[in-house]
C-alpha positions as MATLAB code, in Angstrom:
seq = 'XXXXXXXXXXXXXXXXXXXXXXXXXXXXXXXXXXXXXXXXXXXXXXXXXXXXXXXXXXXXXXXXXXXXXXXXXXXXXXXXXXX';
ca = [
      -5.909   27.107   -8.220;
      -3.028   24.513   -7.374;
      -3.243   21.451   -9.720;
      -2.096   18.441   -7.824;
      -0.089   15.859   -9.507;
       0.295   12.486   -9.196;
       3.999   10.417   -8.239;
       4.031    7.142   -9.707;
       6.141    4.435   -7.887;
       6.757    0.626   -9.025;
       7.251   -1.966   -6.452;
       8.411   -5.286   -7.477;
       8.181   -8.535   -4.776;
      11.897   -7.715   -4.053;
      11.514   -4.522   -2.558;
       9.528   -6.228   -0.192;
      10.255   -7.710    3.374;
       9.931  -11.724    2.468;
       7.776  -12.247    6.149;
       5.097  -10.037    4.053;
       4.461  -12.293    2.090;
       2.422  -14.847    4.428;
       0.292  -12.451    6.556;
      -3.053  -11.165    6.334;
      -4.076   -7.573    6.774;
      -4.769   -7.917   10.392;
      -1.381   -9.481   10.956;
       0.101   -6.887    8.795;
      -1.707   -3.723   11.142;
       0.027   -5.663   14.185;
       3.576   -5.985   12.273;
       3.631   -2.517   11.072;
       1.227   -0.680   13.376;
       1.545   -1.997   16.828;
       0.461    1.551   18.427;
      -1.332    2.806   16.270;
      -0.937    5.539   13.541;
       1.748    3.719   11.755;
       1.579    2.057    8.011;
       3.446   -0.044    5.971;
       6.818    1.668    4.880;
       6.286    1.232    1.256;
       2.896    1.019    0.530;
       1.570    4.224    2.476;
      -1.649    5.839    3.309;
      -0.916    8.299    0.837;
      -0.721    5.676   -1.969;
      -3.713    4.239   -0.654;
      -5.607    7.786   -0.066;
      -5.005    7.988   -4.100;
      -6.247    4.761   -4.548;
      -9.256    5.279   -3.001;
      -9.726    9.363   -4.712;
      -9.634    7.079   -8.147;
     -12.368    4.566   -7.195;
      -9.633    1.935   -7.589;
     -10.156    0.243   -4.097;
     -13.233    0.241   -1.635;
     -10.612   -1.538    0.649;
      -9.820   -0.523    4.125;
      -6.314    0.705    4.421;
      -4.738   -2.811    6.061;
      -7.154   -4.874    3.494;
      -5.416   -2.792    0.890;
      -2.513   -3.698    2.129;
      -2.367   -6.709    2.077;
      -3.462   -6.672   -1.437;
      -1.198   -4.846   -2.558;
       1.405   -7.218   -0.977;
       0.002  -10.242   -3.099;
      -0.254   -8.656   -6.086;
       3.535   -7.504   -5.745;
       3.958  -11.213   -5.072;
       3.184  -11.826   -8.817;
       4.522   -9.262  -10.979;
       5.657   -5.282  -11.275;
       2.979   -3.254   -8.903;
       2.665    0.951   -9.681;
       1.552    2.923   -6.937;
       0.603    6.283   -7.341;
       0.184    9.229   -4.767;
      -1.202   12.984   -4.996;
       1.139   15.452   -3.765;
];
């Protein structure tokens, strides 16, 4: 059986793109996902896929976004993914 393991990245407000900052999760899908299939290059569907496996969001993945943006806003954020 493969044990998967979790990657743990922090993401401060300056690893950020400043324009983030202002916009909402639907103005975040058109920024970053204008044809579809994209996502935000640092916090990814992966991140949020763990997220979601740990019951820590019920968010959609642009909602989650756009979270995840605020909260980076404020202080020292750590993603984590499965791989």
């Amino acid at each position: 059986m493969r044990t998967q393991r979790s990657q743990s990245t922090v993401v401060t407000a300056g690893h950020l793109d400043a324009g983030d900052f202002g916009l909402n999760a639907s103005e975040l899908d058109d920024k970053y996902n204008p044809s579809g299939g994209g996502e935000h290059p640092i916090f990814t569907r992966a991140h949020w896929r763990h997220d979601v496996a740990d019951e820590l969001t019920v968010c959609g993945y642009w909602e989650w976004v756009s979270n995840c943006v605020k909260d980076a806003a404020y202080g020292d954020l750590v993603l984590n993914k499965l791989h």
